[in-house]
N, CA and C atoms as a LAMMPS dump frame, in Angstrom:
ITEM: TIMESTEP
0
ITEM: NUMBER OF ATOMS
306
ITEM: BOX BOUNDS ff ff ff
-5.0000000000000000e+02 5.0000000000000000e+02
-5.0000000000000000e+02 5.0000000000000000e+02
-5.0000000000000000e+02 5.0000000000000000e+02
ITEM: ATOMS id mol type element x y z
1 1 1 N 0.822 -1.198 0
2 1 2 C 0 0 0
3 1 3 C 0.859 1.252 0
4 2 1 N 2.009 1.272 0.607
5 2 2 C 2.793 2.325 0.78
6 2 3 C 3.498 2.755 -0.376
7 3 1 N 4.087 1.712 -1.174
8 3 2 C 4.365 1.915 -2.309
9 3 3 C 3.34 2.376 -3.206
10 4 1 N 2.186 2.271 -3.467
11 4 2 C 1.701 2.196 -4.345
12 4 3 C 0.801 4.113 -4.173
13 5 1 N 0.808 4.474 -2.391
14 5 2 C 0.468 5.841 -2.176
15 5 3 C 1.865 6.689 -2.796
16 6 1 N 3.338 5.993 -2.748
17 6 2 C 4.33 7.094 -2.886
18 6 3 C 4.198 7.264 -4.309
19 7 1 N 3.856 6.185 -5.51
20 7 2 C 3.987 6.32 -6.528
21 7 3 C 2.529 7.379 -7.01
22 8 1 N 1.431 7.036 -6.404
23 8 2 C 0.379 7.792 -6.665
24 8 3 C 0.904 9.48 -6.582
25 9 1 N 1.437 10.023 -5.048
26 9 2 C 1.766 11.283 -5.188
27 9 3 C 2.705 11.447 -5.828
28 10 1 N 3.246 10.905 -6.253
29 10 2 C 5.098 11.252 -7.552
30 10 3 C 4.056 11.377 -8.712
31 11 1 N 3.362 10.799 -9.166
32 11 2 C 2.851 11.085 -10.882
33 11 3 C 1.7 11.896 -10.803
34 12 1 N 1.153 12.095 -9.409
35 12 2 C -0.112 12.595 -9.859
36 12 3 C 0.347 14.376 -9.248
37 13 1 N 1.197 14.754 -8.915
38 13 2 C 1.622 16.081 -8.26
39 13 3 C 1.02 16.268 -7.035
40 14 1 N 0.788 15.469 -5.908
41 14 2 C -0.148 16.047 -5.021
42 14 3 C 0.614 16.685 -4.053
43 15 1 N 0.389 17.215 -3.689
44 15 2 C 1.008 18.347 -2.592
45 15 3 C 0.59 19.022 -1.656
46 16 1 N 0.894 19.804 -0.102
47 16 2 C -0.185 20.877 0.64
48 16 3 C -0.014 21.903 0.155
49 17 1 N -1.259 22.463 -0.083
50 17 2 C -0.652 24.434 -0.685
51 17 3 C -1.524 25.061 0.633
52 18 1 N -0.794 26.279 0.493
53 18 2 C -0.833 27.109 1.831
54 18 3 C -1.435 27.945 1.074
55 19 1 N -3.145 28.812 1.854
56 19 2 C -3.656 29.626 0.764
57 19 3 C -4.078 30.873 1.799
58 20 1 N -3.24 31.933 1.934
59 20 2 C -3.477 33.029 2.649
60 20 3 C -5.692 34.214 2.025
61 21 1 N -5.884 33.779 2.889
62 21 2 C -7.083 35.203 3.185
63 21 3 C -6.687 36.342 4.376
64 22 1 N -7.486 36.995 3.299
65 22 2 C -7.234 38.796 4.33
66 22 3 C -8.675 39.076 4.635
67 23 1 N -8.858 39.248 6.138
68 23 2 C -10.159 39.226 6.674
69 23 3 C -10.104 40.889 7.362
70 24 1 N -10.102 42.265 7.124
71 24 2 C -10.117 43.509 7.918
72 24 3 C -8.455 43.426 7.692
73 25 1 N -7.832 43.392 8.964
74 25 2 C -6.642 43.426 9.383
75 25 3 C -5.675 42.404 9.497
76 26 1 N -6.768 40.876 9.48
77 26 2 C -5.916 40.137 9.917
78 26 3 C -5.877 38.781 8.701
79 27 1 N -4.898 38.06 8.702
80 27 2 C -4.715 37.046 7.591
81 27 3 C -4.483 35.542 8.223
82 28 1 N -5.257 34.721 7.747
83 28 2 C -5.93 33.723 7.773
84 28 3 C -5.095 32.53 6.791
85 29 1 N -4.184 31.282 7.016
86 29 2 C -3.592 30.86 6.564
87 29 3 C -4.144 29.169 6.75
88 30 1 N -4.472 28.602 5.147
89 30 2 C -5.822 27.564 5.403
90 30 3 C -4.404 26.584 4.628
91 31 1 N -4.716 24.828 4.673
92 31 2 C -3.87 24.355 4.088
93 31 3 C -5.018 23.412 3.387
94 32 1 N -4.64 22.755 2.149
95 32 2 C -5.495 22 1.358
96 32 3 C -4.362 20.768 0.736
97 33 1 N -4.815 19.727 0.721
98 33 2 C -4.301 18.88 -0.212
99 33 3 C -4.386 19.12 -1.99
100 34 1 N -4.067 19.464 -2.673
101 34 2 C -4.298 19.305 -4.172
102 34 3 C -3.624 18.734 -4.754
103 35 1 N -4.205 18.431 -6.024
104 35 2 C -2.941 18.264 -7.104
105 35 3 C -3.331 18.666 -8.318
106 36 1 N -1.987 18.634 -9.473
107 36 2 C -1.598 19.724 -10.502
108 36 3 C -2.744 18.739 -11.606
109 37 1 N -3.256 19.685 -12.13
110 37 2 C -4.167 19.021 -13.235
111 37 3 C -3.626 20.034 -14.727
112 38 1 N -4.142 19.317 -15.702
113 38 2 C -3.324 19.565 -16.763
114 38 3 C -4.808 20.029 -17.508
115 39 1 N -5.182 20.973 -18.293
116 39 2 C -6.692 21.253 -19.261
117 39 3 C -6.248 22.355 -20.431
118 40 1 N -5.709 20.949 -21.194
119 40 2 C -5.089 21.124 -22.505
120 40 3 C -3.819 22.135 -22.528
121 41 1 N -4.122 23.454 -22.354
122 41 2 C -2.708 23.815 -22.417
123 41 3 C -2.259 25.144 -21.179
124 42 1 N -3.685 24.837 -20.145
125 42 2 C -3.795 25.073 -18.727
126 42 3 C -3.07 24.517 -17.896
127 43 1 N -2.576 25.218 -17.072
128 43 2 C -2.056 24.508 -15.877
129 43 3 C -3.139 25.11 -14.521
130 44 1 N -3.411 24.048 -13.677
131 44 2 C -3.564 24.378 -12.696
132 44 3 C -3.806 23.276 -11.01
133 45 1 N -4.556 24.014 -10.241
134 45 2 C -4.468 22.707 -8.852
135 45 3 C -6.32 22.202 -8.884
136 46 1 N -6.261 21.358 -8.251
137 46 2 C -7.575 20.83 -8.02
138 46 3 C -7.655 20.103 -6.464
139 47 1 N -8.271 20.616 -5.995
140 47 2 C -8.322 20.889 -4.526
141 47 3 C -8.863 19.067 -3.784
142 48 1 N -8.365 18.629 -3.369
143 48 2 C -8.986 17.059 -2.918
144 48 3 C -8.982 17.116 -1.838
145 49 1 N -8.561 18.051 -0.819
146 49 2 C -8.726 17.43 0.992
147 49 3 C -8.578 18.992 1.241
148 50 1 N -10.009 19.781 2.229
149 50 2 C -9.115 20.794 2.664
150 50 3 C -8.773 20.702 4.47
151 51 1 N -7.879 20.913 4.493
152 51 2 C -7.401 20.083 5.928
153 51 3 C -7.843 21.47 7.516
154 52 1 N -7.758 22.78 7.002
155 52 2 C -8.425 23.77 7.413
156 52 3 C -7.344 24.907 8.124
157 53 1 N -7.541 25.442 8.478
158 53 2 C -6.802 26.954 9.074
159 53 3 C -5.489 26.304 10.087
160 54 1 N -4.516 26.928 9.918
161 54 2 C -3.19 26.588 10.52
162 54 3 C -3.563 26.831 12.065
163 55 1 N -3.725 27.962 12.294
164 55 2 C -3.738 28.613 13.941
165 55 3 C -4.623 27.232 14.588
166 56 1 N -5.617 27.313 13.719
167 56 2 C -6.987 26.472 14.906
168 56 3 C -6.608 24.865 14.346
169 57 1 N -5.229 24.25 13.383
170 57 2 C -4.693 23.042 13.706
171 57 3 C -3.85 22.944 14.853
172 58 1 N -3.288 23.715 14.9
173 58 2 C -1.988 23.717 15.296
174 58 3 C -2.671 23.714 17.108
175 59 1 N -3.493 24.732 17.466
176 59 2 C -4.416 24.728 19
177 59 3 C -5.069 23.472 19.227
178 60 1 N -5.596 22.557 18.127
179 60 2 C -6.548 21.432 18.349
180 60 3 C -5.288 20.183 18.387
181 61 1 N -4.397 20.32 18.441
182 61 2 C -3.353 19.072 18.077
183 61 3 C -3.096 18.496 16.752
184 62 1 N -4.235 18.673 15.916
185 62 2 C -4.404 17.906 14.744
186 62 3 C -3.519 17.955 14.049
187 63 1 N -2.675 19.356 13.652
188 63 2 C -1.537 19.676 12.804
189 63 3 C -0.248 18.445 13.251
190 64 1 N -0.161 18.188 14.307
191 64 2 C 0.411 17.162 14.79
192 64 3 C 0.32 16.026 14.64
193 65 1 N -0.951 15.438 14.775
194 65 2 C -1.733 14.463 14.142
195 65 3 C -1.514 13.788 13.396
196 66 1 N -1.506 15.067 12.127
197 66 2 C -1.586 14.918 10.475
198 66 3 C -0.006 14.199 9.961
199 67 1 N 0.82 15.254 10.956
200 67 2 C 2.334 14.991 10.55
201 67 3 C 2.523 13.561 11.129
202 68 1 N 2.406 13.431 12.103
203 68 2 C 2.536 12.117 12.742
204 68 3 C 2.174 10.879 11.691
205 69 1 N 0.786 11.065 11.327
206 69 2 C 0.338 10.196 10.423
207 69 3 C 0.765 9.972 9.126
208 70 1 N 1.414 11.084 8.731
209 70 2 C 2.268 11.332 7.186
210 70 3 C 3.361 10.316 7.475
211 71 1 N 3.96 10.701 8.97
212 71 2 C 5.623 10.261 9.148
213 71 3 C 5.572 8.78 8.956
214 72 1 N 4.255 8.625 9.914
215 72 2 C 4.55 6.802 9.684
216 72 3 C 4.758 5.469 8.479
217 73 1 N 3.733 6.645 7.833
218 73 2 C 4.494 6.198 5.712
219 73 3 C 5.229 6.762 5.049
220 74 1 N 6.747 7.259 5.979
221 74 2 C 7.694 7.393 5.053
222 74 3 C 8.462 6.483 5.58
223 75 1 N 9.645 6.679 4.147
224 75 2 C 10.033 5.072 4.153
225 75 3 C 11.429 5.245 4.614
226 76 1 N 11.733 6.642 4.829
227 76 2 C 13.68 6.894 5.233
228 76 3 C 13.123 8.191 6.652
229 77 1 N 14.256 8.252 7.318
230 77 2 C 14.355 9.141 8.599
231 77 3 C 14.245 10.501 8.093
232 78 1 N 13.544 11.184 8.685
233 78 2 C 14.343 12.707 8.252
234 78 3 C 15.001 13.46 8.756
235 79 1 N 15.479 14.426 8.13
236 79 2 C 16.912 14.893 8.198
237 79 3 C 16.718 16.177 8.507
238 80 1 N 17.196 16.97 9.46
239 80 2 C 16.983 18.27 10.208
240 80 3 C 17.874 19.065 8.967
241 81 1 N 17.286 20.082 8.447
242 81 2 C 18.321 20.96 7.099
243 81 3 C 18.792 21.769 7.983
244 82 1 N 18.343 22.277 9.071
245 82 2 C 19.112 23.34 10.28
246 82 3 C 20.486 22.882 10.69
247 83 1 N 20.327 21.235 10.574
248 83 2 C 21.761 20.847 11.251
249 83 3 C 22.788 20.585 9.948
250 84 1 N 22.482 21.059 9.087
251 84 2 C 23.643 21.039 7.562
252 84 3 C 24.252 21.733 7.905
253 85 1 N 25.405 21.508 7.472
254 85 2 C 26.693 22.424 7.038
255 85 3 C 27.403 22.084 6.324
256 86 1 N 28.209 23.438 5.204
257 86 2 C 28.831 22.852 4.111
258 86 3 C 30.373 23.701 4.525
259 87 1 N 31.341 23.31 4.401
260 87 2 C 32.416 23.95 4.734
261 87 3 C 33.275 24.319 3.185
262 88 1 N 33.047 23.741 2.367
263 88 2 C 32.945 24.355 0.743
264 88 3 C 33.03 23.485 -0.016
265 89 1 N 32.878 23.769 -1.471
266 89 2 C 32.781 22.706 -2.464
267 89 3 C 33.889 23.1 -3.719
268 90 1 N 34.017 21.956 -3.879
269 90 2 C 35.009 22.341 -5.455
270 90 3 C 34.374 23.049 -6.268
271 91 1 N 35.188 23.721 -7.205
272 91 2 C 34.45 24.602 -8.1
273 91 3 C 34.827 23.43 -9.668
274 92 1 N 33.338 23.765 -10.518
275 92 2 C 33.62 22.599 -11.735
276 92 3 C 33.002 23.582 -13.076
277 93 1 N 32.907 25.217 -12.603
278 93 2 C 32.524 25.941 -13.517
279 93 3 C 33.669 26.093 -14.94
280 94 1 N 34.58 25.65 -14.48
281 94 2 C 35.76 25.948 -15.446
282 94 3 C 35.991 24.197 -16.346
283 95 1 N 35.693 23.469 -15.201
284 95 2 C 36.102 21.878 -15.724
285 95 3 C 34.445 21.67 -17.08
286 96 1 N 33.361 22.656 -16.29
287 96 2 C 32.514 21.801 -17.449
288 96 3 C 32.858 22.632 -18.483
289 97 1 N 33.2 23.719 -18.433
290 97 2 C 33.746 24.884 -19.64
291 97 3 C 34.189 24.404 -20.926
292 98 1 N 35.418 23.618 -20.273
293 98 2 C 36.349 22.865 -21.167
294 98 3 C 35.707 22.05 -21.667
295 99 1 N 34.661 21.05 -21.14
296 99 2 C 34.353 19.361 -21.755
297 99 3 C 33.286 20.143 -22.577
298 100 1 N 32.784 21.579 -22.531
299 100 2 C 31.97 22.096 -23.375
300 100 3 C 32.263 22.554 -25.043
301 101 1 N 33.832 23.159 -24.529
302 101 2 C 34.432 23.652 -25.77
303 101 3 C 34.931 22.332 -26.547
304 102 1 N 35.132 21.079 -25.435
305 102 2 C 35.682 20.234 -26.537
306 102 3 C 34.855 19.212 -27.322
């Protein structure tokens, strides 16, 4: 089953999009499941789960929940990007230069 959900979201684009409203003063940040639909030479999303307002997930636990429940069908650990560090890299702007000119 797990395989067959990772391959579903790899071909079908599904993704969370974050969709800001402005209510008076204040802004309102809702999350939805979609994915990318194609209408002929349109691009756009098509909305399949809306999961609901960040503030009032995040107060109810659910935002937690959700992640929790995501985590348990992935298939590798994840990796904190805060704890990267790169101390430098070779440079290959000049090496592909050459295999370009030749």
């Amino acid at each position: 089953m797990l395989d067959v959900l990772s391959v579903w979201c790899y071909c079908y684009g599904v993704f969370v999009k974050v969709t800001r409203r402005r209510r008076g003063d204040k802004v309102y940040e809702y999350l939805s499941l979609v994915e990318s639909v194609r209408d002929g030479s349109k691009v756009g999303h098509r909305t399949l789960l809306r999961l609901g307002e960040v503030t009032a997930l995040r107060e109810s636990g659910q935002l937690e929940r959700i992640v929790a429940a995501l985590e348990t069908h992935l298939n590798k650990e994840r990796i904190d990007v805060g704890a990267l560090a790169a101390e430098g890299a070779p440079g290959v702007g000049a090496v592909a230069a050459v295999a370009a000119l030749w």
